[in-house]
C-alpha positions as CSV (number, residue, x, y, z in Angstrom):
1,X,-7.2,0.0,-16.8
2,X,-7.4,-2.3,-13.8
3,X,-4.4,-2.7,-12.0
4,X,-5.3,-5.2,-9.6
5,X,-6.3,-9.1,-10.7
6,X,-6.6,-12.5,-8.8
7,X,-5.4,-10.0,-5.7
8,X,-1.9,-8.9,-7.6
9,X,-1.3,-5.3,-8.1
10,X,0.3,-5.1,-12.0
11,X,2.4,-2.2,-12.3
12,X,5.9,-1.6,-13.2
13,X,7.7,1.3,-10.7
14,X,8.9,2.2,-14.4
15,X,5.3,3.3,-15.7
16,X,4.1,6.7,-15.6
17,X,1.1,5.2,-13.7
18,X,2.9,3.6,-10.5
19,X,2.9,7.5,-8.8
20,X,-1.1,7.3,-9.4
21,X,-1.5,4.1,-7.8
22,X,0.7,4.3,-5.0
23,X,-0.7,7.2,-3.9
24,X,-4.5,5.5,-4.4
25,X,-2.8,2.9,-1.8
26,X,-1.5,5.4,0.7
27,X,-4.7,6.8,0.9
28,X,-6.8,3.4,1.4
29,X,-3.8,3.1,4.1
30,X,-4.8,6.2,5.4
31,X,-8.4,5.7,5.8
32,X,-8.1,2.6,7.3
33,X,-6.3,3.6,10.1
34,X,-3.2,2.3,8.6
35,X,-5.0,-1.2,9.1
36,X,-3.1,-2.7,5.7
37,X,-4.9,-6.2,5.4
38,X,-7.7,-3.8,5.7
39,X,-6.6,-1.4,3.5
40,X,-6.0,-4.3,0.3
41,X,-9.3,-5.5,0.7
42,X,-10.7,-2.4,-0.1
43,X,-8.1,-2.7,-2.8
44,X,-8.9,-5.6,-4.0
45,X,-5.7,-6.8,-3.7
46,X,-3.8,-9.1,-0.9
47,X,-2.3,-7.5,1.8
48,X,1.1,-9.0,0.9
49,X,1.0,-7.8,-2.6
50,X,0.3,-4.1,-0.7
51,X,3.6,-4.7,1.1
52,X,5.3,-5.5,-1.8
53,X,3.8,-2.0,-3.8
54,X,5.4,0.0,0.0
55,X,8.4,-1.9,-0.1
56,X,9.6,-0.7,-3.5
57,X,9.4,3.0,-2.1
58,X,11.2,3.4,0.8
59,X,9.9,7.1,1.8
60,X,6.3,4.9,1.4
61,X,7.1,2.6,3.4
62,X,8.3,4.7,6.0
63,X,5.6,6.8,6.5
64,X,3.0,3.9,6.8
65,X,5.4,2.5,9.7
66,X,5.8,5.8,11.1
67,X,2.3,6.3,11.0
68,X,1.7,2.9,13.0
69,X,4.1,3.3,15.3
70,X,2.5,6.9,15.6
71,X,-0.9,5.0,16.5
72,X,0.6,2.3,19.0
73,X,0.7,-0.1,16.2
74,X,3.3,-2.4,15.2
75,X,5.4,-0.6,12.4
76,X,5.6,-2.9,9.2
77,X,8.2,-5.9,8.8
């Protein structure tokens, strides 16, 4: 099932497949050198709706701005 249309990632943290597809994100992350706009184009999604996906798991989100930071990026806001 696609999860992401007109750039929106659909999926309930509830649903058994949220696990799945945030770790499909961290890795896209990951192999974009934690470039995120980057990242949600390879996605297909918008880079704000790949914020949104990080923000609603904390230990996520914290790894991607440790990660950054890490790299002499800016960690995410």
């Amino acid at each position: 099932q696609r999860r992401c249309v007109a750039g929106r990632i659909a999926v309930s943290i509830a649903h058994e497949d949220y696990p799945t597809i945030l770790a499909e994100a961290l890795d896209a992350i990951a192999v974009a050198e934690f470039d995120v706009p980057a990242a949600a184009r390879w996605l297909g999604a918008s880079a704000s709706q790949l914020m949104k996906l990080l923000r609603r798991e904390p230990s996520a989100w914290k790894l991607v701005s440790d990660a950054r930071r890490t790299r002499g990026q800016k960690p995410l806001q």
